[in-house]
C-alpha positions as CSV (number, residue, x, y, z in Angstrom):
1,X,-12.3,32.0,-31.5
2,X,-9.2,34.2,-31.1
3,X,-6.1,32.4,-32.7
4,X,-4.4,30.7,-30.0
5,X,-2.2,27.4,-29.4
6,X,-3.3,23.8,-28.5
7,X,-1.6,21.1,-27.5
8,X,-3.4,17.7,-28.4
9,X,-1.9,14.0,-26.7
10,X,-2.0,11.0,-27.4
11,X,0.5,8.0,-28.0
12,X,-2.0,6.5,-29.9
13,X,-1.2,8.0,-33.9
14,X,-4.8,7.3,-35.5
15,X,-6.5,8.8,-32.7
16,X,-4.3,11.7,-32.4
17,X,-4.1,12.3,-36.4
18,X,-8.3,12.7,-35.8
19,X,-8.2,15.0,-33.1
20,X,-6.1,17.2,-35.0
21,X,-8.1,17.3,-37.9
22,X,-11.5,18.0,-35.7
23,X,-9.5,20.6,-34.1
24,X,-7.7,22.3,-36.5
25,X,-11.3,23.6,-38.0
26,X,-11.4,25.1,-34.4
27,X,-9.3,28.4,-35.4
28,X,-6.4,27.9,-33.5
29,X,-3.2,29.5,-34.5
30,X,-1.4,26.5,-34.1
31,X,-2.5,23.0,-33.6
32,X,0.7,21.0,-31.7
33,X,0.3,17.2,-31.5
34,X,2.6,15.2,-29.2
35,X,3.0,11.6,-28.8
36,X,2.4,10.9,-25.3
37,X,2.8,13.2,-22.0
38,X,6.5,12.9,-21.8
39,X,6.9,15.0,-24.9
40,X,3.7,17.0,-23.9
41,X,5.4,18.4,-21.0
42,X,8.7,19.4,-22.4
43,X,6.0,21.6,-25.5
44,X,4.6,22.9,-22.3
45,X,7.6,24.1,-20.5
46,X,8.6,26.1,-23.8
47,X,6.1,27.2,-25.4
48,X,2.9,29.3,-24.7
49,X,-0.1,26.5,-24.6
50,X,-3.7,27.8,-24.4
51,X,-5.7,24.5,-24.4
52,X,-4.4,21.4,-23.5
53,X,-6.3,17.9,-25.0
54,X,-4.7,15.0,-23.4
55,X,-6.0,11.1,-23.8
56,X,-6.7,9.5,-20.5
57,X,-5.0,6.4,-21.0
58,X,-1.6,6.8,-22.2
59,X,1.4,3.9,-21.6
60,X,4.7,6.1,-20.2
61,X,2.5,8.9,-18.6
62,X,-1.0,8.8,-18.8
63,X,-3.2,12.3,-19.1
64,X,-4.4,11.8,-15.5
65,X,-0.4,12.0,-14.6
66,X,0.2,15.0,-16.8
67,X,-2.6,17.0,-15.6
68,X,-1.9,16.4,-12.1
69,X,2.0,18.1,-12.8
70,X,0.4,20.5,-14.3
71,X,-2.5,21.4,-11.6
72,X,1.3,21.6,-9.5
73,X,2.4,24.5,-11.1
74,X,0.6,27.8,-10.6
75,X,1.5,29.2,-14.2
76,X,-0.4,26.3,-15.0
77,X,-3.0,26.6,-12.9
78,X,-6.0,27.5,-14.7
79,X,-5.3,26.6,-18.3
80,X,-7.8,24.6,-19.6
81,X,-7.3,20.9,-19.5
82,X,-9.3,18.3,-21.9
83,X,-9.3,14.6,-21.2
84,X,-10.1,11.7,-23.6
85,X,-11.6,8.1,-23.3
86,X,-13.3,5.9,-24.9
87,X,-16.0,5.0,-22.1
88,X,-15.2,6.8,-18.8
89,X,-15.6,4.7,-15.6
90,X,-17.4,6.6,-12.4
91,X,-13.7,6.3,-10.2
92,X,-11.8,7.5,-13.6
93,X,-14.2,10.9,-13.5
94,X,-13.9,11.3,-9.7
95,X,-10.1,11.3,-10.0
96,X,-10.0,13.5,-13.4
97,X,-12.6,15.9,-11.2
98,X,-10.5,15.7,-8.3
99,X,-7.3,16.8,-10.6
100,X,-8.8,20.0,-11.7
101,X,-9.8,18.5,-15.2
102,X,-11.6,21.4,-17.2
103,X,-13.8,18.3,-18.8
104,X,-13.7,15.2,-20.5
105,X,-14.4,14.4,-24.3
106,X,-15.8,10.5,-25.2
107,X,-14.1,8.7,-28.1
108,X,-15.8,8.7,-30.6
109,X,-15.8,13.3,-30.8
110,X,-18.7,15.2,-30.8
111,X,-17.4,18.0,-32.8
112,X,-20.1,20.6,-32.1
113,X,-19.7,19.5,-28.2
114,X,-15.9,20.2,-28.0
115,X,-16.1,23.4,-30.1
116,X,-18.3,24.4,-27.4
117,X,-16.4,23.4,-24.4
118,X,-12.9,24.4,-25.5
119,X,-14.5,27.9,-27.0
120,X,-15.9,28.4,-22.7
121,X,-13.1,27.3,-21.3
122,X,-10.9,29.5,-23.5
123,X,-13.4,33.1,-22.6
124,X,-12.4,32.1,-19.1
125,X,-16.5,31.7,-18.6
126,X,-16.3,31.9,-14.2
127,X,-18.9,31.5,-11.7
128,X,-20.0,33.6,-9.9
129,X,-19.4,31.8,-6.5
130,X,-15.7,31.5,-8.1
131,X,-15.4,35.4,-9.5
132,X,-16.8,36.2,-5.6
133,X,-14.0,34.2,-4.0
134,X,-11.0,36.1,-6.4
135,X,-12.8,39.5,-5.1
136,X,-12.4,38.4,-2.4
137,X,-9.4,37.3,-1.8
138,X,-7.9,40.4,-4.0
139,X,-9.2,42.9,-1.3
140,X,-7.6,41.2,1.4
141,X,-4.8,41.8,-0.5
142,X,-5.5,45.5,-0.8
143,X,-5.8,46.0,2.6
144,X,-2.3,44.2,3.1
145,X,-0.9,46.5,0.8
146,X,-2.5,49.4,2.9
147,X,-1.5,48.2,6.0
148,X,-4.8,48.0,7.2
149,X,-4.3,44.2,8.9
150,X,-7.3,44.0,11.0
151,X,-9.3,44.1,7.7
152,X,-7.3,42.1,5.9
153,X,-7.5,39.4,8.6
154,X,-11.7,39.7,8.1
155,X,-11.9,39.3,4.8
156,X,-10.1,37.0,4.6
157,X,-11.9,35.0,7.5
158,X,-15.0,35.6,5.8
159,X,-13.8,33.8,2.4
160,X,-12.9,30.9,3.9
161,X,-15.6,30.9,6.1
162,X,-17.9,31.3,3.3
163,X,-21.2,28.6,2.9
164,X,-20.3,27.2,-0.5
165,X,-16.5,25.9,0.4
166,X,-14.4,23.3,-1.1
167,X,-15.7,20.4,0.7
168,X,-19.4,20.8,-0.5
169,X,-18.5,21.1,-4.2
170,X,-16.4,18.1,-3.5
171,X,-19.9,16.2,-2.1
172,X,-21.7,17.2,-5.4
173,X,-19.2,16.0,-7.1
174,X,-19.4,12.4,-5.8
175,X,-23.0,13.0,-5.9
176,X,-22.9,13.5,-9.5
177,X,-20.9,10.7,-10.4
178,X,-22.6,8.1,-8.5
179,X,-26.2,9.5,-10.3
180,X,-24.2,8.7,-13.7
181,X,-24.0,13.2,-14.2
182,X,-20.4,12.9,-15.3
183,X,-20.8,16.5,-16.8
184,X,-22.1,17.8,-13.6
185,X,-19.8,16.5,-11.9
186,X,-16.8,17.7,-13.1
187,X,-17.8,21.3,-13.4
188,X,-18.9,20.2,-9.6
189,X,-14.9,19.2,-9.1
190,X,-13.7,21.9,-10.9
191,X,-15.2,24.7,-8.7
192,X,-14.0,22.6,-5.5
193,X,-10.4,22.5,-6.8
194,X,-10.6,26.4,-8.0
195,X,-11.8,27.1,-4.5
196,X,-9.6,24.9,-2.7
197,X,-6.5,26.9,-4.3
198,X,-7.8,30.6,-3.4
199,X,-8.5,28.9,0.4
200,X,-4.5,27.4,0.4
201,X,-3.7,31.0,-0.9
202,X,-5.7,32.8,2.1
203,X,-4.4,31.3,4.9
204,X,-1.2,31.3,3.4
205,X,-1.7,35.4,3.3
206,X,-3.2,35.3,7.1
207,X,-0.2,33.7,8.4
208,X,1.8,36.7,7.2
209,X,-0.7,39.0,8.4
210,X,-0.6,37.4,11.4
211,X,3.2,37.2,11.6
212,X,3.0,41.3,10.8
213,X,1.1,42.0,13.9
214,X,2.6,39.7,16.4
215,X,0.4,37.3,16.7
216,X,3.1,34.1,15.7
217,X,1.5,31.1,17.1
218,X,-1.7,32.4,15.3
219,X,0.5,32.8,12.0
220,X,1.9,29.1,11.7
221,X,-1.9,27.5,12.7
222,X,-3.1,29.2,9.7
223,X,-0.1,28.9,7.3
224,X,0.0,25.4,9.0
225,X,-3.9,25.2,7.3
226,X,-2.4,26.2,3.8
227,X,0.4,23.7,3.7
228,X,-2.1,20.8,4.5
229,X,-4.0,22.2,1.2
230,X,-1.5,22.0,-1.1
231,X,-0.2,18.5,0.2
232,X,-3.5,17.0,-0.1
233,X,-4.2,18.7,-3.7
234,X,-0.2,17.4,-4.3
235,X,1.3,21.0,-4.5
236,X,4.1,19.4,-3.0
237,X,6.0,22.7,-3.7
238,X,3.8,24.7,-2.4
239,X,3.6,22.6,0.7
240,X,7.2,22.7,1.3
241,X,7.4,26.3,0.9
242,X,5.0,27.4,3.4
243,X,6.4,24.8,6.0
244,X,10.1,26.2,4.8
245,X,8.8,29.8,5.3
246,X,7.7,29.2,9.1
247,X,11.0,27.4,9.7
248,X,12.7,30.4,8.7
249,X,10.5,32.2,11.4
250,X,12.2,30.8,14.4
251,X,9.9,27.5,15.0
252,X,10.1,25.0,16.7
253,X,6.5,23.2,16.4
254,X,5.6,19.4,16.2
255,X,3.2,19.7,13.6
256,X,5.5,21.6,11.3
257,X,8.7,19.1,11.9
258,X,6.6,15.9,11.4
259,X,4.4,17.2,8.1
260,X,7.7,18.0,6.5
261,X,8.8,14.3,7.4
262,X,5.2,13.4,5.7
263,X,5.9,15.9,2.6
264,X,9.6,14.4,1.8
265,X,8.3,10.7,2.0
266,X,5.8,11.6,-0.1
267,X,8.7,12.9,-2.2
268,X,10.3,9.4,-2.1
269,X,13.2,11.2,-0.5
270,X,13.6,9.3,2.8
271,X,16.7,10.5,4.1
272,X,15.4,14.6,4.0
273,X,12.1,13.0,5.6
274,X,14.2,11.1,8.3
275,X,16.1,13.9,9.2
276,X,12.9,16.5,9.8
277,X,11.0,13.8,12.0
278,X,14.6,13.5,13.7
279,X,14.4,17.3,14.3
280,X,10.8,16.7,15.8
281,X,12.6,14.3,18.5
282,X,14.7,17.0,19.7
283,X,12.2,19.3,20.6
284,X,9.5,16.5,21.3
285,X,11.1,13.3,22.2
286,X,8.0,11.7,24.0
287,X,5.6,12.2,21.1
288,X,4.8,8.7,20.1
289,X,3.4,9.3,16.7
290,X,7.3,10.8,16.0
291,X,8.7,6.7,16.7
292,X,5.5,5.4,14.8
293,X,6.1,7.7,11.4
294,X,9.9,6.9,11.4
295,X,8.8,3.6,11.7
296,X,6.7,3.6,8.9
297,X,9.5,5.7,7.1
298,X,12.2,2.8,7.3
299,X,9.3,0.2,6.3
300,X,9.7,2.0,2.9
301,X,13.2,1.7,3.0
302,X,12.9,-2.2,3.6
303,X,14.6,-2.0,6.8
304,X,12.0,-4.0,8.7
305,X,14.3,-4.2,11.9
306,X,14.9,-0.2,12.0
307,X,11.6,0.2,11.8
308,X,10.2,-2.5,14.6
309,X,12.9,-0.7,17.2
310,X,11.1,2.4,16.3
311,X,7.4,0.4,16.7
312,X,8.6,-0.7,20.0
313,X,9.2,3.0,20.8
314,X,6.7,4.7,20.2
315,X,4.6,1.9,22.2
316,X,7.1,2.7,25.4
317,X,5.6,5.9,25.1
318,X,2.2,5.1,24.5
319,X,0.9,1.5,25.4
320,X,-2.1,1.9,24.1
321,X,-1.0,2.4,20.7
322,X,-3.2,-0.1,18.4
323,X,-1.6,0.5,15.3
324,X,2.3,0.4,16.3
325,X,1.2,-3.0,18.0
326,X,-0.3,-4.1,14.6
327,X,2.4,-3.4,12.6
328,X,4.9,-5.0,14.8
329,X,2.7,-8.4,14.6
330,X,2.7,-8.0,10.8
331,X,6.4,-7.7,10.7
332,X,7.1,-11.1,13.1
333,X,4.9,-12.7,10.6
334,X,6.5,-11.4,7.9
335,X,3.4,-10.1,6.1
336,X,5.5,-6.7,6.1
């Protein structure tokens, strides 16, 4: 193994004192150990990190928290990511898979087992339905470069078109876990979450295509695509970037206003959120589903009167709304 850096967490000190012994027979340069992720992610914002171990369970940020701000960061985006536990649970594998963990190591180690892993993870050992997608993808870029648009736009149509997408590495994954294949089906997880960033990336790449020959309402239903991506893999940056980016083109679309609300409550930040579905008003003011997200919006501000007036609206414009009616009923009975 080539000398290289690892960061080991854990806020437990016995535990973490044996993982860096097992590891430190490994051949890495430098074996870092920090107690818990807090201090894990300040190592990993200055220093070089090739391998990151991180236990599962932690008590002021757990390794499923830390890998997921990672997994938001494209520098970040592939380095190899270890969790540990002492007995993992089916739904604790689905959400590590889900995450983008690289794999998961069981308490007590098998030394010979994580050698292993961490030595494949670290030769950057691909797939080959992964190392087809980058090829992919990279000649699209080529022919961006080249000007050649029309090709660009058909490779990459055929990528994301391709047989073996996200969602069916996703399935296996599930699969996997409820047949008790916890190793299957994380490497099952980890090709949907690789594949689901090269897709984000695509459309992202089409919608400028797009955008270069014209073709704008074409350009923001496929950068549209890429946002929705990265919000539901949490790239919340990437998500507001791409929705930032067609704002800047001139604009004016529903969907665009009213997923930015969506990304900025996410965020916590309700006042940004309130003021993009606000902007959705202006140009759509009898879209009821505008009235029922601000509604929901000043629910999370415990402003249960705010958000009944807005209830009320967006029933005025739509009577048969079920679930505006429901969550005015749950209000008046105070459930809410």
């Amino acid at each position: 193994m080539e000398k290289q850096q690892i960061l080991l967490v854990d806020d437990d000190k016995t535990t973490l004192s044996q993982l860096e012994t097992i590891v430190s027979t490994f051949g890495f340069d430098q074996v870092l150990p920090a107690n818990g992720g807090g201090s894990a992610w300040g190592i990993l914002k200055n220093r070089q990190i090739d391998c990151v171990i991180a236990a599962y369970e932690m008590k002021e940020m757990s390794g499923l928290a830390l890998l997921k701000i990672i997994r938001q960061e494209d520098s970040f985006a592939d380095i190899p990511f270890f969790l540990t536990d002492k007995a993992f649970t089916k739904m604790k594998v689905m959400k590590a898979g889900q995450t983008g963990v690289t794999g998961l190591f069981v308490i007590p180690f098998d030394e010979k087992k994580m050698r292993s892993k961490i030595q494949s993870a670290l030769e950057n050992i691909v797939s080959p339905v992964i190392q087809k997608a980058r090829e992919t993808f990279d000649a699209g870029l080529r022919f961006i470069q080249e000007k050649e648009y029309d090709k660009a736009i058909e490779v990459f149509t055929a990528l994301i078109s391709q047989k073996e997408n996200p969602e069916y590495y996703f399935n296996i994954g599930y699969i996997k876990t409820a047949q008790g294949k916890h190793l299957e089906a994380i490497e099952a997880f980890s090709m949907a979450t690789r594949l689901d960033r090269l897709f984000a990336k695509a459309y992202e790449e089409m919608g400028r295509v797009y955008r270069l020959m014209g073709d704008f309402a074409k350009a923001e239903e496929v950068m549209h695509l890429a946002a929705e991506i990265y919000m539901d893999t949490d790239k919340i940056g990437a998500a507001e970037g791409v929705l930032n980016e067609l704002l800047e083109s001139g604009t004016t679309s529903l969907n665009v206003f009213n997923t930015l609300g969506v990304l900025y409550r996410k965020k916590g930040d309700s006042q940004t959120a309130l003021n993009q579905y606000k902007k959705a008003l202006k140009v759509h003011p009898d879209e009821p589903y505008i009235y029922y997200n601000i509604g929901r919006l000043y629910l999370d501000m415990k402003d249960a009167t705010a958000a009944k007036r807005f209830f009320q609206k967006a029933i005025e414009k739509d009577g048969e709304f079920e679930e505006a009616k429901q969550v005015i009923k749950a209000i008046d009975l105070g459930i809410v």
